[in-house]
mmCIF file as Biopython writes it, N, C-alpha, C and O atoms, coordinates in Angstrom:
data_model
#
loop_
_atom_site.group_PDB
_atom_site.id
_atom_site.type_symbol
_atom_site.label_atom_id
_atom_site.label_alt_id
_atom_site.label_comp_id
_atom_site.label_asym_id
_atom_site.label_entity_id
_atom_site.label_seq_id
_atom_site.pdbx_PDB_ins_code
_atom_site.Cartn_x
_atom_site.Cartn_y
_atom_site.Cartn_z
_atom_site.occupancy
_atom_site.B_iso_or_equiv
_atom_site.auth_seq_id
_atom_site.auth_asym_id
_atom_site.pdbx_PDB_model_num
ATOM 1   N N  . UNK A ? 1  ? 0.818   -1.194 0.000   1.0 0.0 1  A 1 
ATOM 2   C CA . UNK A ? 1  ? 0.000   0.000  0.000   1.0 0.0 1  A 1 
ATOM 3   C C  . UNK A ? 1  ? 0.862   1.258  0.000   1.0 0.0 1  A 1 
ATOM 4   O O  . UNK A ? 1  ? 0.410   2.157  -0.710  1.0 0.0 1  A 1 
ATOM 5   N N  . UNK A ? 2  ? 1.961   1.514  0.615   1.0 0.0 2  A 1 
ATOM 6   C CA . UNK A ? 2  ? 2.934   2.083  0.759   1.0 0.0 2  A 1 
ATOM 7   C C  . UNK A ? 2  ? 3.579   2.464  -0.670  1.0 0.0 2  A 1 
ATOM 8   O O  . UNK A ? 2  ? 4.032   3.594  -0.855  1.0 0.0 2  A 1 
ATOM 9   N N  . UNK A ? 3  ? 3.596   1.633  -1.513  1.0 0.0 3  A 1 
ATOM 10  C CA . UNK A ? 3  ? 3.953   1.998  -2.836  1.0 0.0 3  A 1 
ATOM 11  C C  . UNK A ? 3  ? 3.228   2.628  -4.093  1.0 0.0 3  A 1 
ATOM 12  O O  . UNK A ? 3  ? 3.753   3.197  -5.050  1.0 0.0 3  A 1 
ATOM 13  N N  . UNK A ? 4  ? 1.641   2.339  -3.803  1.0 0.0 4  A 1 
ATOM 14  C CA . UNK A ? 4  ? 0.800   2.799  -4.171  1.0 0.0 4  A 1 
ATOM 15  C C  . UNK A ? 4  ? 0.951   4.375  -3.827  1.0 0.0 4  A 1 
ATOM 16  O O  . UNK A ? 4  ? 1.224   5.240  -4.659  1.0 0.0 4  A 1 
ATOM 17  N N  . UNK A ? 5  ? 0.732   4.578  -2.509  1.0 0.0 5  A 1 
ATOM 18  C CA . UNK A ? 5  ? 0.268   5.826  -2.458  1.0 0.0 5  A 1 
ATOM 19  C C  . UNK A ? 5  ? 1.655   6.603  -2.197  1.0 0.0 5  A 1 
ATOM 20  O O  . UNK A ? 5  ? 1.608   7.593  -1.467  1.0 0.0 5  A 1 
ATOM 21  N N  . UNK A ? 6  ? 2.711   6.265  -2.675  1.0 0.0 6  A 1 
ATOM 22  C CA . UNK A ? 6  ? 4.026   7.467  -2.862  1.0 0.0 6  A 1 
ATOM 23  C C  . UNK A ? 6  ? 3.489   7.653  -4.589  1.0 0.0 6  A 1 
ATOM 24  O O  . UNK A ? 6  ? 3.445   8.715  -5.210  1.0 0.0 6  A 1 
ATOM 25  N N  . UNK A ? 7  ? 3.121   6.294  -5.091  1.0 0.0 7  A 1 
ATOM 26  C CA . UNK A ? 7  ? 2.984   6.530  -6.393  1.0 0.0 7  A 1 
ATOM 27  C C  . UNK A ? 7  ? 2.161   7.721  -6.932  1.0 0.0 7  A 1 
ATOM 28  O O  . UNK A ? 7  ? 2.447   8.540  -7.806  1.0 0.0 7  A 1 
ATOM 29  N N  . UNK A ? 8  ? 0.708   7.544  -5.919  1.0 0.0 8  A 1 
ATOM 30  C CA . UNK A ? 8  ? -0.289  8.322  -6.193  1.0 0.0 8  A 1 
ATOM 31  C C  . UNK A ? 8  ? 0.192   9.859  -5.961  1.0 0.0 8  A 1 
ATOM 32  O O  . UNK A ? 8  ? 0.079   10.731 -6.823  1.0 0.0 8  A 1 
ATOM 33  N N  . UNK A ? 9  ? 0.792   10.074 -4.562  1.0 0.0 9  A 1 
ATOM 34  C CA . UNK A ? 9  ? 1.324   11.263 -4.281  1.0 0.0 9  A 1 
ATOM 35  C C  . UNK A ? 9  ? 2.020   11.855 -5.090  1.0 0.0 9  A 1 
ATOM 36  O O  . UNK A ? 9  ? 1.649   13.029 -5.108  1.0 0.0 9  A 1 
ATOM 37  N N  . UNK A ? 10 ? 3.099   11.630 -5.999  1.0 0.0 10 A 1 
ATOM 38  C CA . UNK A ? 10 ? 3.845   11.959 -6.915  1.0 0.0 10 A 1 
ATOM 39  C C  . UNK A ? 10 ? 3.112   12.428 -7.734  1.0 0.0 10 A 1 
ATOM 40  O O  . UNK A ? 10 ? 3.297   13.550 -8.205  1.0 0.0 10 A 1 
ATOM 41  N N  . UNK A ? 11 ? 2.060   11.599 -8.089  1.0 0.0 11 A 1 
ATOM 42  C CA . UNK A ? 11 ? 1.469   11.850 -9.391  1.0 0.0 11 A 1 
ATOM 43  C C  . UNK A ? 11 ? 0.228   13.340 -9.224  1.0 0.0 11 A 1 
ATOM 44  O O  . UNK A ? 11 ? -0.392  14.005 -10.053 1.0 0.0 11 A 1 
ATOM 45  N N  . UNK A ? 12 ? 0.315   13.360 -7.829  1.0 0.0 12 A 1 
ATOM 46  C CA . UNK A ? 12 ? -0.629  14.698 -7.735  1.0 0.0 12 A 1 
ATOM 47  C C  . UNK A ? 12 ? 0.168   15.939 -7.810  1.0 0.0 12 A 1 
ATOM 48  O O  . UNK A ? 12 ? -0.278  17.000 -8.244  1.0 0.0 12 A 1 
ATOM 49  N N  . UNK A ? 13 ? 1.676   15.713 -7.254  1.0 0.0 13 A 1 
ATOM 50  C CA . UNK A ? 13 ? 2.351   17.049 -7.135  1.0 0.0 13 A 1 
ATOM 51  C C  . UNK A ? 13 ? 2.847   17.369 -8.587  1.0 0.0 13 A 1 
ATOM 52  O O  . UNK A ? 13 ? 3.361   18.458 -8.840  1.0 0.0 13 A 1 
ATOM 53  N N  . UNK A ? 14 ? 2.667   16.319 -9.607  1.0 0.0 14 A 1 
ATOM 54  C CA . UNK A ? 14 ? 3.552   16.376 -10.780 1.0 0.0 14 A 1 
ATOM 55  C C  . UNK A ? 14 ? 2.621   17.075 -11.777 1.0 0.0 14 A 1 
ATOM 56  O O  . UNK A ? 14 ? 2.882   17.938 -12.615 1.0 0.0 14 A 1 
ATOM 57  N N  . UNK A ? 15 ? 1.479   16.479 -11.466 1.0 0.0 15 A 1 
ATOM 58  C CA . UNK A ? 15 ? 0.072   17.410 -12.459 1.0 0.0 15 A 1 
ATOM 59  C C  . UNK A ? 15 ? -0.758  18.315 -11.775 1.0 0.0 15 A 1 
ATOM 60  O O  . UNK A ? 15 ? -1.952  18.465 -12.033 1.0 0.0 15 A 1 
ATOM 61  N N  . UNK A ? 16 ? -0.045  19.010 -10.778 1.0 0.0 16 A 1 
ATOM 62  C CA . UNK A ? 16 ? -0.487  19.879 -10.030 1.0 0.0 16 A 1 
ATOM 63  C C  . UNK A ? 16 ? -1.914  19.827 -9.727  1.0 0.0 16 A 1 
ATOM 64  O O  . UNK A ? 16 ? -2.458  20.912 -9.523  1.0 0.0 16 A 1 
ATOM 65  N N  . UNK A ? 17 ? -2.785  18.520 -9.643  1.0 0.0 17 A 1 
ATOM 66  C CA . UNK A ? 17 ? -3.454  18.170 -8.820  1.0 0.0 17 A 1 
ATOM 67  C C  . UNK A ? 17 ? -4.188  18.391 -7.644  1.0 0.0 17 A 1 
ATOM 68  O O  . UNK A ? 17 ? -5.380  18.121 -7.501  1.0 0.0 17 A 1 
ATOM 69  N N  . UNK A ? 18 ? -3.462  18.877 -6.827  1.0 0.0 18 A 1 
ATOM 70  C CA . UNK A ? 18 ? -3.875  18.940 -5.355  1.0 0.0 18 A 1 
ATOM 71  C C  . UNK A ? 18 ? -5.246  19.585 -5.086  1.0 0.0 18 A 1 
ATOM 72  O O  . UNK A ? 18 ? -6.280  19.134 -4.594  1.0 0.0 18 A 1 
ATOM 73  N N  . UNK A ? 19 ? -5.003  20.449 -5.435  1.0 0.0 19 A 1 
ATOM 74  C CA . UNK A ? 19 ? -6.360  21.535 -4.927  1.0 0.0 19 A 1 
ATOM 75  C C  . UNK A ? 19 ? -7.062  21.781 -5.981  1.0 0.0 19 A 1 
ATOM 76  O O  . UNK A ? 19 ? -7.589  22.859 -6.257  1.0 0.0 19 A 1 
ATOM 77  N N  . UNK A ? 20 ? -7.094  20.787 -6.607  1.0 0.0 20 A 1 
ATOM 78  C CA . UNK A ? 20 ? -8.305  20.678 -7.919  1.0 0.0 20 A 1 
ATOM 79  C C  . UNK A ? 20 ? -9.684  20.013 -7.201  1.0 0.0 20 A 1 
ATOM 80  O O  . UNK A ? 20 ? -9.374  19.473 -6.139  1.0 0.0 20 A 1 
ATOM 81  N N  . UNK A ? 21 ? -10.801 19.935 -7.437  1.0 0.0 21 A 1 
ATOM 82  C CA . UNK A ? 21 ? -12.348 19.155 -7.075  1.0 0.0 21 A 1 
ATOM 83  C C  . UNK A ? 21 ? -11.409 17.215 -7.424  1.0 0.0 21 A 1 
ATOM 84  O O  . UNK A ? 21 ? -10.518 16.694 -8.097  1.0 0.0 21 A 1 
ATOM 85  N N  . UNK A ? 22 ? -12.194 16.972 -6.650  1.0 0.0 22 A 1 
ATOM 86  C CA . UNK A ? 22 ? -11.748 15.138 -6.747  1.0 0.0 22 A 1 
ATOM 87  C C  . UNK A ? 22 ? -12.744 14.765 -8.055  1.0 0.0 22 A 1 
ATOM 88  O O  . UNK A ? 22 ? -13.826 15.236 -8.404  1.0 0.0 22 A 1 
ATOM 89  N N  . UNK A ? 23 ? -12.100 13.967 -8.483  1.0 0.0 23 A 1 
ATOM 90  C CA . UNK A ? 23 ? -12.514 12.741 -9.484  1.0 0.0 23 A 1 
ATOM 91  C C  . UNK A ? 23 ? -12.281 11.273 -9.337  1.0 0.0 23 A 1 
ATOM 92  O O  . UNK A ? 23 ? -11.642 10.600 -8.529  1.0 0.0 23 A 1 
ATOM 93  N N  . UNK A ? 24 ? -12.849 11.060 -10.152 1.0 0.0 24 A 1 
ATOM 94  C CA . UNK A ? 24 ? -12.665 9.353  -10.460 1.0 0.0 24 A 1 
ATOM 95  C C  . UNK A ? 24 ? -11.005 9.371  -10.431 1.0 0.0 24 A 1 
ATOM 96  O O  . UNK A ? 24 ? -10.204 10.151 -10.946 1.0 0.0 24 A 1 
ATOM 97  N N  . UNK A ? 25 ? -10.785 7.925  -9.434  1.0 0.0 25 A 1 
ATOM 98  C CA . UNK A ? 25 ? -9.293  8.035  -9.596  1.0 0.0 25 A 1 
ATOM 99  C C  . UNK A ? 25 ? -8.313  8.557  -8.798  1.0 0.0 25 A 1 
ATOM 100 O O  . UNK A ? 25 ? -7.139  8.192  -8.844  1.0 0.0 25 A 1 
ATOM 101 N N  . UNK A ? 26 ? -8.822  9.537  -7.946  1.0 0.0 26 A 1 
ATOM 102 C CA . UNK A ? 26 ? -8.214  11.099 -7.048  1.0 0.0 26 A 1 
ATOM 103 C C  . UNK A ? 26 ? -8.307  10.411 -5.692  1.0 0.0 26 A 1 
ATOM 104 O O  . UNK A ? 26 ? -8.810  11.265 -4.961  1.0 0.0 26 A 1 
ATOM 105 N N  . UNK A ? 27 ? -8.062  9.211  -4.911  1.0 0.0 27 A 1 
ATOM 106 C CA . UNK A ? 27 ? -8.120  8.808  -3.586  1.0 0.0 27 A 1 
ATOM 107 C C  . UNK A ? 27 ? -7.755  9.776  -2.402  1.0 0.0 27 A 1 
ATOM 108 O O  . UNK A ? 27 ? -6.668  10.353 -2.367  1.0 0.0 27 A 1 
ATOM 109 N N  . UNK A ? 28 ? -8.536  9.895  -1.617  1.0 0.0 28 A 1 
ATOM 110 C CA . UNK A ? 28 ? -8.674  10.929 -0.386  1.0 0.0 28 A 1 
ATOM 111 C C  . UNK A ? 28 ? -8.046  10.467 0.230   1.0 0.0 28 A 1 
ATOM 112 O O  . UNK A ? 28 ? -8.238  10.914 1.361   1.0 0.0 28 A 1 
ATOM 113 N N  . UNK A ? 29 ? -7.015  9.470  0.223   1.0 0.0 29 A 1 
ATOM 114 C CA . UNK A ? 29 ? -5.876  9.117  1.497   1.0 0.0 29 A 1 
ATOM 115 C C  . UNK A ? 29 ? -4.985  9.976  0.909   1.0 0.0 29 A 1 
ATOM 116 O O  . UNK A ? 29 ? -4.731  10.838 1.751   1.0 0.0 29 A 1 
ATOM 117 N N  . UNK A ? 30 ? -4.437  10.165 -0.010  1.0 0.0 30 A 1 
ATOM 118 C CA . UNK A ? 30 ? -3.255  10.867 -0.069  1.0 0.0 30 A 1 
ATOM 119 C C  . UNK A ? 30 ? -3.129  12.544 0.156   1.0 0.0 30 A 1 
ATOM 120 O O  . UNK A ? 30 ? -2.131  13.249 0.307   1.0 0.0 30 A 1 
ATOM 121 N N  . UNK A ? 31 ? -4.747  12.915 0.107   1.0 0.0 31 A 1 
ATOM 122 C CA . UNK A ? 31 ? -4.297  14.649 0.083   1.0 0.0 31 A 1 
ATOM 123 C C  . UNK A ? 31 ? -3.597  14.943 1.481   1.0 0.0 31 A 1 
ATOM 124 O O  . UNK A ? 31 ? -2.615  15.679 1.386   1.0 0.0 31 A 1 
ATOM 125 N N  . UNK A ? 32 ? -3.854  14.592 2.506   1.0 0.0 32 A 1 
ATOM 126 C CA . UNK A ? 32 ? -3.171  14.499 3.649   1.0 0.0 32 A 1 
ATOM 127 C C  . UNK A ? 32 ? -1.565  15.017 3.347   1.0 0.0 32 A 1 
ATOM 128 O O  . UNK A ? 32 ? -1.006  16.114 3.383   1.0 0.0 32 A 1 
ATOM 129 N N  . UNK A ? 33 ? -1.189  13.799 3.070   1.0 0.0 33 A 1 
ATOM 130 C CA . UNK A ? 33 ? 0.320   13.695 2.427   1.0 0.0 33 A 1 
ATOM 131 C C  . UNK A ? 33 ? 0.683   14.502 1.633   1.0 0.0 33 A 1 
ATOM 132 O O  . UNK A ? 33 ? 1.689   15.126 1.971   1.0 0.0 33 A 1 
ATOM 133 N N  . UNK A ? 34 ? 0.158   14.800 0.477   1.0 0.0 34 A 1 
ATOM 134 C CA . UNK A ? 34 ? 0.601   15.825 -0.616  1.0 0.0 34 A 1 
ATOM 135 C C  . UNK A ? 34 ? 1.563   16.836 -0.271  1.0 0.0 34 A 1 
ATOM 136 O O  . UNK A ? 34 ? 2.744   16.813 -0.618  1.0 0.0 34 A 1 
ATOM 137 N N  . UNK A ? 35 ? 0.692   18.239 0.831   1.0 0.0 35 A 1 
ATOM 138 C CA . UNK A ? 35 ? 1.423   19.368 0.864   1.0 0.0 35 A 1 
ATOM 139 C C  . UNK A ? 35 ? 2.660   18.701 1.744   1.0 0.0 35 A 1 
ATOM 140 O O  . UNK A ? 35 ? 3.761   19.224 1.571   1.0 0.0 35 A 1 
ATOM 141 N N  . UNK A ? 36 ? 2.574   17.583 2.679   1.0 0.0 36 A 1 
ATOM 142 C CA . UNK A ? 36 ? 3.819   17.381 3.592   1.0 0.0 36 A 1 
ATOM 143 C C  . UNK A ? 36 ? 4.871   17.093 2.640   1.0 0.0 36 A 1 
ATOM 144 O O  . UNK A ? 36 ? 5.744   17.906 2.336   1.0 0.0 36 A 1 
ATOM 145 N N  . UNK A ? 37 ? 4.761   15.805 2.130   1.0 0.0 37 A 1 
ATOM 146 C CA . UNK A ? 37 ? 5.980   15.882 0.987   1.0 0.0 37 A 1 
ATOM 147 C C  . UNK A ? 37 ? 6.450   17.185 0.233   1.0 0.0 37 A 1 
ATOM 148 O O  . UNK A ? 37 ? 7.621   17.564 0.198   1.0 0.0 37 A 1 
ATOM 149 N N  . UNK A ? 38 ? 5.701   17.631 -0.187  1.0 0.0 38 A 1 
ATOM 150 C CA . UNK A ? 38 ? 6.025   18.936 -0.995  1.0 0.0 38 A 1 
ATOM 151 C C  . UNK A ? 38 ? 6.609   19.866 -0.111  1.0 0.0 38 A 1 
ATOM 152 O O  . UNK A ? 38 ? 7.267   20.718 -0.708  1.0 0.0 38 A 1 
ATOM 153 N N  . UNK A ? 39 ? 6.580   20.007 1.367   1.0 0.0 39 A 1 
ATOM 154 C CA . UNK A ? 39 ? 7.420   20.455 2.186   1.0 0.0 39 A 1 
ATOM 155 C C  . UNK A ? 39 ? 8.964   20.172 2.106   1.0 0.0 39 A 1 
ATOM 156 O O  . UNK A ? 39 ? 9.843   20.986 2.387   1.0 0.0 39 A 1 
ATOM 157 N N  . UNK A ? 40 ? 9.166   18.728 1.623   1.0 0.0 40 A 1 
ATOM 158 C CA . UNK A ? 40 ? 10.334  18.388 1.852   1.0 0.0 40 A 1 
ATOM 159 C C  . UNK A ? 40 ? 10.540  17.450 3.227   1.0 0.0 40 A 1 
ATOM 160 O O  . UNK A ? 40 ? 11.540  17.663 3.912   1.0 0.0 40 A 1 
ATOM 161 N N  . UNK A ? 41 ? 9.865   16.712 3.510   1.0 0.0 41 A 1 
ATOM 162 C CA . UNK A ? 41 ? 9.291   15.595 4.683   1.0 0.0 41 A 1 
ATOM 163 C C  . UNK A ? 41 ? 9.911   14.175 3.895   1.0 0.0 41 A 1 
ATOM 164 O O  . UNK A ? 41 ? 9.582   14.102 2.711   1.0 0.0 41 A 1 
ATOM 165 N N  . UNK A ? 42 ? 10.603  13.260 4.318   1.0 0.0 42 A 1 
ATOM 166 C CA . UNK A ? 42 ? 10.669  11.986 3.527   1.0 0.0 42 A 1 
ATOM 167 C C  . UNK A ? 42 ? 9.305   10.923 3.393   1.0 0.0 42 A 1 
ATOM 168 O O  . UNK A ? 42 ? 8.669   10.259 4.212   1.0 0.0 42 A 1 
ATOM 169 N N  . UNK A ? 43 ? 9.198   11.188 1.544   1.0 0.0 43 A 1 
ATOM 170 C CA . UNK A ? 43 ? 8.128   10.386 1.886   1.0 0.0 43 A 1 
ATOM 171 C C  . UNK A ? 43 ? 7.370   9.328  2.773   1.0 0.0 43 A 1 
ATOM 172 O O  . UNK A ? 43 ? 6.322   9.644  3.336   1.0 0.0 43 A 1 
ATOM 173 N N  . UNK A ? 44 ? 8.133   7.549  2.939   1.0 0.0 44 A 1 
ATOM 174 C CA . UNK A ? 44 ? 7.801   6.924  3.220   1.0 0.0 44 A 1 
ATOM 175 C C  . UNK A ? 44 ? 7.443   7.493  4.699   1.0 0.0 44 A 1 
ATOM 176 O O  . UNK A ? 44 ? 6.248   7.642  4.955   1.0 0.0 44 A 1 
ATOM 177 N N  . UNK A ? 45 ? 8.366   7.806  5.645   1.0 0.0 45 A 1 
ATOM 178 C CA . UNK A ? 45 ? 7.733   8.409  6.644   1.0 0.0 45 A 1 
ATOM 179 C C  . UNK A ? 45 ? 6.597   9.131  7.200   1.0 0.0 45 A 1 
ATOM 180 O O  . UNK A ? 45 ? 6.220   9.109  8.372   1.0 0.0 45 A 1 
ATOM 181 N N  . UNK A ? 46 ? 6.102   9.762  6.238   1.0 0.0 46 A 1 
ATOM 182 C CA . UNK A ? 46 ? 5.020   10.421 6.070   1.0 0.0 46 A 1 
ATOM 183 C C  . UNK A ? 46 ? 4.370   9.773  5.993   1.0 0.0 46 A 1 
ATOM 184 O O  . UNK A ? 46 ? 3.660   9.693  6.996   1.0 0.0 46 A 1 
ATOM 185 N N  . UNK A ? 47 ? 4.059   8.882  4.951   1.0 0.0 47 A 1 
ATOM 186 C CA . UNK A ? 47 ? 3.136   7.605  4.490   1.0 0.0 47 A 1 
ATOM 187 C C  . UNK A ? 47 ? 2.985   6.946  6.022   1.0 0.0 47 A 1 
ATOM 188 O O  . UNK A ? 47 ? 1.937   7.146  6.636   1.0 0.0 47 A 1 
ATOM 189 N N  . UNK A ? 48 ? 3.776   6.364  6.465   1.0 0.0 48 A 1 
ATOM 190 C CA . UNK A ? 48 ? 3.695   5.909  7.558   1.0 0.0 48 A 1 
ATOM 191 C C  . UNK A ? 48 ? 3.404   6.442  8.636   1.0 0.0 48 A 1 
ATOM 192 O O  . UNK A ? 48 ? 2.585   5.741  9.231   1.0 0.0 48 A 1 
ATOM 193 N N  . UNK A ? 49 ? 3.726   7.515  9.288   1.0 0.0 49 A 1 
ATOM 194 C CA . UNK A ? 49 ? 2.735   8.202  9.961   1.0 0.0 49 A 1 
ATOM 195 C C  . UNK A ? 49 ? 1.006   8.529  9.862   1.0 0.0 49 A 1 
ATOM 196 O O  . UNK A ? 49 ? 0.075   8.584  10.666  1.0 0.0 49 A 1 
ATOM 197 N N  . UNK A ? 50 ? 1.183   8.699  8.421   1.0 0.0 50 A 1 
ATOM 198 C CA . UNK A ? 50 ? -0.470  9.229  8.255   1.0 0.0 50 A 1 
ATOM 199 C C  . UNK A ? 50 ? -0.957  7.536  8.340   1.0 0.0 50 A 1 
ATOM 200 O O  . UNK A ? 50 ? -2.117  7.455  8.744   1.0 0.0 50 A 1 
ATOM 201 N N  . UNK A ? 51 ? -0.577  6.730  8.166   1.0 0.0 51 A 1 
ATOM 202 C CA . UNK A ? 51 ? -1.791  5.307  8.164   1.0 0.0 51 A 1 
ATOM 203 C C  . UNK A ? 51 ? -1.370  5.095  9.914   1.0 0.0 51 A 1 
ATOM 204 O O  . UNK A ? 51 ? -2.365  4.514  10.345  1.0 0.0 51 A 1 
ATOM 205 N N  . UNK A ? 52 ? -0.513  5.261  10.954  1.0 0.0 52 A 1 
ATOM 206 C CA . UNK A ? 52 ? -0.784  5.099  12.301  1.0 0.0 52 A 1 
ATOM 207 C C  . UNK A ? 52 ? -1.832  5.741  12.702  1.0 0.0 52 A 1 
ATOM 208 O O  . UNK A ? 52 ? -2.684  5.339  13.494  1.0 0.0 52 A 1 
ATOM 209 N N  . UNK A ? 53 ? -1.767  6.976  12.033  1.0 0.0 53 A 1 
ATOM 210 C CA . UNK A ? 53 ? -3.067  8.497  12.557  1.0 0.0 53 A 1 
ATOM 211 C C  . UNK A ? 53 ? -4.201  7.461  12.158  1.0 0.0 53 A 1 
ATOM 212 O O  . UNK A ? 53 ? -4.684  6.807  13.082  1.0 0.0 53 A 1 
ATOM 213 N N  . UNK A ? 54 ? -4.557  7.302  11.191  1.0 0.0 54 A 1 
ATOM 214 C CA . UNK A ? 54 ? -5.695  6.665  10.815  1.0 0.0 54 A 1 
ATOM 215 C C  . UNK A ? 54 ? -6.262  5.396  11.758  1.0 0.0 54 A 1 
ATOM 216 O O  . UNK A ? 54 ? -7.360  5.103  12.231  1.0 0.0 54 A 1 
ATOM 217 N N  . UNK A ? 55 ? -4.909  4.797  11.774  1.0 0.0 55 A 1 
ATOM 218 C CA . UNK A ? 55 ? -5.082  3.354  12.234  1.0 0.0 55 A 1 
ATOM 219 C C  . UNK A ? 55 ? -5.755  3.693  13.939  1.0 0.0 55 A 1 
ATOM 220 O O  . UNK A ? 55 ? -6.832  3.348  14.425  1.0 0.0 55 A 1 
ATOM 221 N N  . UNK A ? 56 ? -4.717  4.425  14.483  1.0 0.0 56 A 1 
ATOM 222 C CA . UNK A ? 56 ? -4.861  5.523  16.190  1.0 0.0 56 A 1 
ATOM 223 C C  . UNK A ? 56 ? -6.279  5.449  16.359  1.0 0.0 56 A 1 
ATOM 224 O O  . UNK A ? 56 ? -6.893  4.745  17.161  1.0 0.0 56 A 1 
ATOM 225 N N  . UNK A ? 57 ? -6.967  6.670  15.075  1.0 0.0 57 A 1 
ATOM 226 C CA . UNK A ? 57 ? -8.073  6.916  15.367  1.0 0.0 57 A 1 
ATOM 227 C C  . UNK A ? 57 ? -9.692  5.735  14.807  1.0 0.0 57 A 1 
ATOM 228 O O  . UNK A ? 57 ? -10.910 5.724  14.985  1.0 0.0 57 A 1 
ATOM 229 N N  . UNK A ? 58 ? -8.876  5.099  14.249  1.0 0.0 58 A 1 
ATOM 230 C CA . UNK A ? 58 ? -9.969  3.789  14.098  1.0 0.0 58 A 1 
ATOM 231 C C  . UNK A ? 58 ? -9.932  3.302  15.419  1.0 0.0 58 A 1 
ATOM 232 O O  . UNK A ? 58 ? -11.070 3.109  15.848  1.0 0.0 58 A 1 
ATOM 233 N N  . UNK A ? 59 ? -9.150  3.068  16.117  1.0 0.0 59 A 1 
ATOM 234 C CA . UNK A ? 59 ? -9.303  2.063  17.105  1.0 0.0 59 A 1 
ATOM 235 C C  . UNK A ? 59 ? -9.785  2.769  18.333  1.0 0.0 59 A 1 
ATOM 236 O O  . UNK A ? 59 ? -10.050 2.136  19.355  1.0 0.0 59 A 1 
ATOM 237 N N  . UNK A ? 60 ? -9.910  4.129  18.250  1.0 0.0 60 A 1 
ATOM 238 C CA . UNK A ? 60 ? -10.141 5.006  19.172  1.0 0.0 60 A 1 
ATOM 239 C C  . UNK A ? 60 ? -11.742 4.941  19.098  1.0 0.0 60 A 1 
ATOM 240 O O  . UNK A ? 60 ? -12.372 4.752  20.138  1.0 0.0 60 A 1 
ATOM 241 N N  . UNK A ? 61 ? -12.442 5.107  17.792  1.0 0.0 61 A 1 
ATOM 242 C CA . UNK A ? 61 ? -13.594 4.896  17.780  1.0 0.0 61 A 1 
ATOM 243 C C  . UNK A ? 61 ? -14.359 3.881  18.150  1.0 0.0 61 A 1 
ATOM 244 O O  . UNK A ? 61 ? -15.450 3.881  18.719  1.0 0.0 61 A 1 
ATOM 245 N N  . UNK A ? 62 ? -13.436 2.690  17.632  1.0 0.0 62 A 1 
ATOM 246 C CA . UNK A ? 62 ? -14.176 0.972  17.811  1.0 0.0 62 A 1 
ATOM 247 C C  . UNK A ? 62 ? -13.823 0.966  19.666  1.0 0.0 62 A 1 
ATOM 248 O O  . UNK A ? 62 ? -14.474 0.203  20.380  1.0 0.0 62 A 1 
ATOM 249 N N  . UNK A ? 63 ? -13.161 1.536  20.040  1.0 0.0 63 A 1 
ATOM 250 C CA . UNK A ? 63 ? -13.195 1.316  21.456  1.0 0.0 63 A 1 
ATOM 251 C C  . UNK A ? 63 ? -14.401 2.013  22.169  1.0 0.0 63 A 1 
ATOM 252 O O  . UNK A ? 63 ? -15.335 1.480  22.769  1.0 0.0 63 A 1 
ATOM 253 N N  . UNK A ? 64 ? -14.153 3.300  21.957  1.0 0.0 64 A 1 
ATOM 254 C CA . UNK A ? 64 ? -15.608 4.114  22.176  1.0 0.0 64 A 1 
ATOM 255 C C  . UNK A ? 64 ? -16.857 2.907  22.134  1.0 0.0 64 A 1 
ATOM 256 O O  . UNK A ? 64 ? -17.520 2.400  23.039  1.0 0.0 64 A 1 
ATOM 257 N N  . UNK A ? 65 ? -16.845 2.741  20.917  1.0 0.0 65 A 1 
ATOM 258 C CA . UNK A ? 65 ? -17.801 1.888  20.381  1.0 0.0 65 A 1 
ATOM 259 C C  . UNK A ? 65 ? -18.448 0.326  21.407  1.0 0.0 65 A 1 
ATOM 260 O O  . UNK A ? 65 ? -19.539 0.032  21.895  1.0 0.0 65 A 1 
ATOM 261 N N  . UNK A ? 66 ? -17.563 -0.110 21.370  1.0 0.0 66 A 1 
ATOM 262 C CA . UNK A ? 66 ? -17.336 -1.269 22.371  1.0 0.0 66 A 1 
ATOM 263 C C  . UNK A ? 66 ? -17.839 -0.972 24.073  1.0 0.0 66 A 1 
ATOM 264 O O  . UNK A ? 66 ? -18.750 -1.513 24.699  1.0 0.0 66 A 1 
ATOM 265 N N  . UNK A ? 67 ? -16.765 0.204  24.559  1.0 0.0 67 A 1 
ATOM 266 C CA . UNK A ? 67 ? -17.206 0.685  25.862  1.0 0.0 67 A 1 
ATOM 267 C C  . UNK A ? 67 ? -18.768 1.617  25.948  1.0 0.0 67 A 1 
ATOM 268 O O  . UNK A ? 67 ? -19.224 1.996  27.026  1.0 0.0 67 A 1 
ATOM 269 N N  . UNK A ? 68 ? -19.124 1.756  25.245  1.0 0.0 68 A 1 
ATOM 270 C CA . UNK A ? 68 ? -20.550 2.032  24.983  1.0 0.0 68 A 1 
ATOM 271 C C  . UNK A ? 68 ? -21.565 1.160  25.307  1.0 0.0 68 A 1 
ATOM 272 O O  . UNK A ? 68 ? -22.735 1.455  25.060  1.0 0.0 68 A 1 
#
């Protein structure tokens, strides 16, 4: 998945992408990532951070969820 979405990321900063309306094709995991790389952030790191955030807050909910 990791390779996918450096792929995807690239491909948004390269066709200047980013802050265009989404389309077919345009996956909402990566805008996250976009401007960070384009900061100058190492990708994979990034990548990897943003799916812990995600992962963090899934489990934050299903717990909620559960202790409910």
């Amino acid at each position: 998945m990791r390779a996918l979405s450096l792929r995807l990321i690239w491909r948004a900063i390269e066709a200047h992408e980013w802050l265009q309306p989404l389309t077919i094709g345009k996956p909402l995991e990566v805008w996250p990532m976009v401007p960070l790389i384009g900061l100058g952030l190492p990708p994979l790191s990034t990548i990897r951070a943003q799916w812990h955030v995600l992962a963090g807050m899934l489990s934050a909910v299903l717990v909620y969820r559960v202790a409910r």
